[in-house]
C-alpha positions in Angstrom: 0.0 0.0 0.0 1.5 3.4 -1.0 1.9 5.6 2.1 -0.2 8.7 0.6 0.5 10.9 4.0 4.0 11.0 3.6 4.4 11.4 0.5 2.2 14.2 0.1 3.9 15.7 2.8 7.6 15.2 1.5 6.0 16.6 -1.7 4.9 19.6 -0.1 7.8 20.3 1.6 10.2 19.8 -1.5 8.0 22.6 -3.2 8.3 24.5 -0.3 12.3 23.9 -0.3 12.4 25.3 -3.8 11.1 28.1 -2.8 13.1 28.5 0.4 16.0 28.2 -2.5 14.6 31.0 -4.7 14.5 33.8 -1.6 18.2 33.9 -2.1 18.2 34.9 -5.8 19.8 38.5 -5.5 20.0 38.6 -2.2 22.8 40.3 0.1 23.8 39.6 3.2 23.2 43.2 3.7 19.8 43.2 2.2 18.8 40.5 4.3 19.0 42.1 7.7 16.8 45.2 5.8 13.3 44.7 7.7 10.0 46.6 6.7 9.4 47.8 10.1 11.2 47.7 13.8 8.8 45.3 15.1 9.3 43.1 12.1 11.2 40.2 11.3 14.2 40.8 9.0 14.9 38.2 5.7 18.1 36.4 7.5 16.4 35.8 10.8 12.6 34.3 9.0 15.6 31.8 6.8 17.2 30.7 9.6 13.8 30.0 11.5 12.4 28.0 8.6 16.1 26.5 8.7 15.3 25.8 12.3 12.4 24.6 12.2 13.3 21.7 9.6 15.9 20.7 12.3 13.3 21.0 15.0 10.7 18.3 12.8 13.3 16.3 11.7 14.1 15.7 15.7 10.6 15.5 16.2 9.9 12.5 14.2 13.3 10.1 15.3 15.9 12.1 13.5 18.9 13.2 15.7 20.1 16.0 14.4 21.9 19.1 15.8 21.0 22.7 14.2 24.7 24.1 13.4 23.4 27.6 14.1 21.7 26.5 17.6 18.5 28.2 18.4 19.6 31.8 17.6 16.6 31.7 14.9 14.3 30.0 17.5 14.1 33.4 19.8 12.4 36.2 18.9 15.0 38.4 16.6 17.0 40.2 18.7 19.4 43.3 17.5 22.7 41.1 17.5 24.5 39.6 14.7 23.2 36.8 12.5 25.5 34.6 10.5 25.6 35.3 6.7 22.7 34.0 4.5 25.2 31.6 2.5 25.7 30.1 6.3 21.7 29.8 6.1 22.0 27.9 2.4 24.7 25.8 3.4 22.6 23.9 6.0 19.3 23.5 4.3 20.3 20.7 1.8 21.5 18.1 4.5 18.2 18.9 6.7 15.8 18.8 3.8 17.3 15.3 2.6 17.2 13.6 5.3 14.0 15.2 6.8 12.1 14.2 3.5 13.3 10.5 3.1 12.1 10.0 6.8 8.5 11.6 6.7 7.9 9.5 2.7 9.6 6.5 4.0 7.0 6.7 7.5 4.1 4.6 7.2 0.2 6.3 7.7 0.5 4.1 10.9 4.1 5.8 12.2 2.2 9.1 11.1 -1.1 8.5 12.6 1.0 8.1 16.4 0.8 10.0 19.1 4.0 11.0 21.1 1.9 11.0 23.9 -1.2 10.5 25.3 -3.5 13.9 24.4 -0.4 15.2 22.2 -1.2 15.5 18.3 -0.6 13.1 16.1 2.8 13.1 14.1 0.9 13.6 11.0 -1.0 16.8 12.3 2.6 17.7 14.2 3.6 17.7 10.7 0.7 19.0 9.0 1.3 22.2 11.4 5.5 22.7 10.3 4.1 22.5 6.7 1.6 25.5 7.5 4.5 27.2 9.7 7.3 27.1 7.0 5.0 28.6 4.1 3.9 31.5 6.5 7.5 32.8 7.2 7.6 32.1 3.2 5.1 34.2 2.6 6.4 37.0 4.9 10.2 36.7 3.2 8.3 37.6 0.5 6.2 40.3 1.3 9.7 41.4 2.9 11.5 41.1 -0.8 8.5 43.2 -2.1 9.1 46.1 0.8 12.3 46.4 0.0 12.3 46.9 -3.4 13.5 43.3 -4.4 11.0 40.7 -7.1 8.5 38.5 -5.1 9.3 35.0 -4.2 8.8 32.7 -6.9 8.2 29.0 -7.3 9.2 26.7 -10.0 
């Protein structure tokens, strides 16, 4: 039986990686700390929180894996420095791999468990890091837009 969940999910989060990808297309390091407002998020920090968060899911679901950049982009942003967005880039390939080969090789029974009794499901656990990445997406892009840079784009 093909295991729809997780492949549906890896699918989803393979188009969201390409456009995670595409937010760097002329983008500076520079550029990237530019935010549209001072209680906004700036480019850099929403990357390394969807950068995060991959590392975060991937933990989540039996993966051990250690976030290079620790939870810097966990926080809210503070005013201190922030790696460079190649530092960002560098990372996300690794994650991504191995995230998505876990959730399409999980069975709807793996994703259908609970972590614990009352606690979501892994699927809606996952369901939820879907909806979270394309949000901070969507705000890179409005972000691009503000400052004067092309929308995001997909494939």
């Amino acid at each position: 039986m093909e295991n729809l969940k997780g492949t549906t999910y890896s699918g989803l989060f393979q188009m969201q990686g390409e456009i995670f990808n595409n937010a760097f297309d002329k983008l500076s390091d520079k550029l990237a700390l530019s935010r549209a407002s001072d209680n906004s998020n700036h480019i850099n920090w929403l990357l390394g929180h969807v950068l995060h968060c991959r590392f975060m899911l991937a933990n989540m679901i039996g993966l051990q894996e250690v976030n290079p950049l620790g939870d810097q982009y966990f926080k809210a942003i503070e005013h201190k420095d922030y790696p460079g967005i190649d530092e960002i880039r560098q990372h996300w390939p690794q994650i991504s791999e191995k995230l998505l080969n876990k959730i399409s090789s999980m069975s709807n029974e793996d994703l259908d468990t609970r972590p614990a009794e009352n606690k979501p499901s892994l699927s809606d656990i996952i369901s939820f890091f879907i909806y979270h990445e394309a949000y901070h997406l969507g705000q890179i892009g409005i972000v691009r837009k503000i400052i004067g840079m092309e929308a995001l784009k997909s494939n």
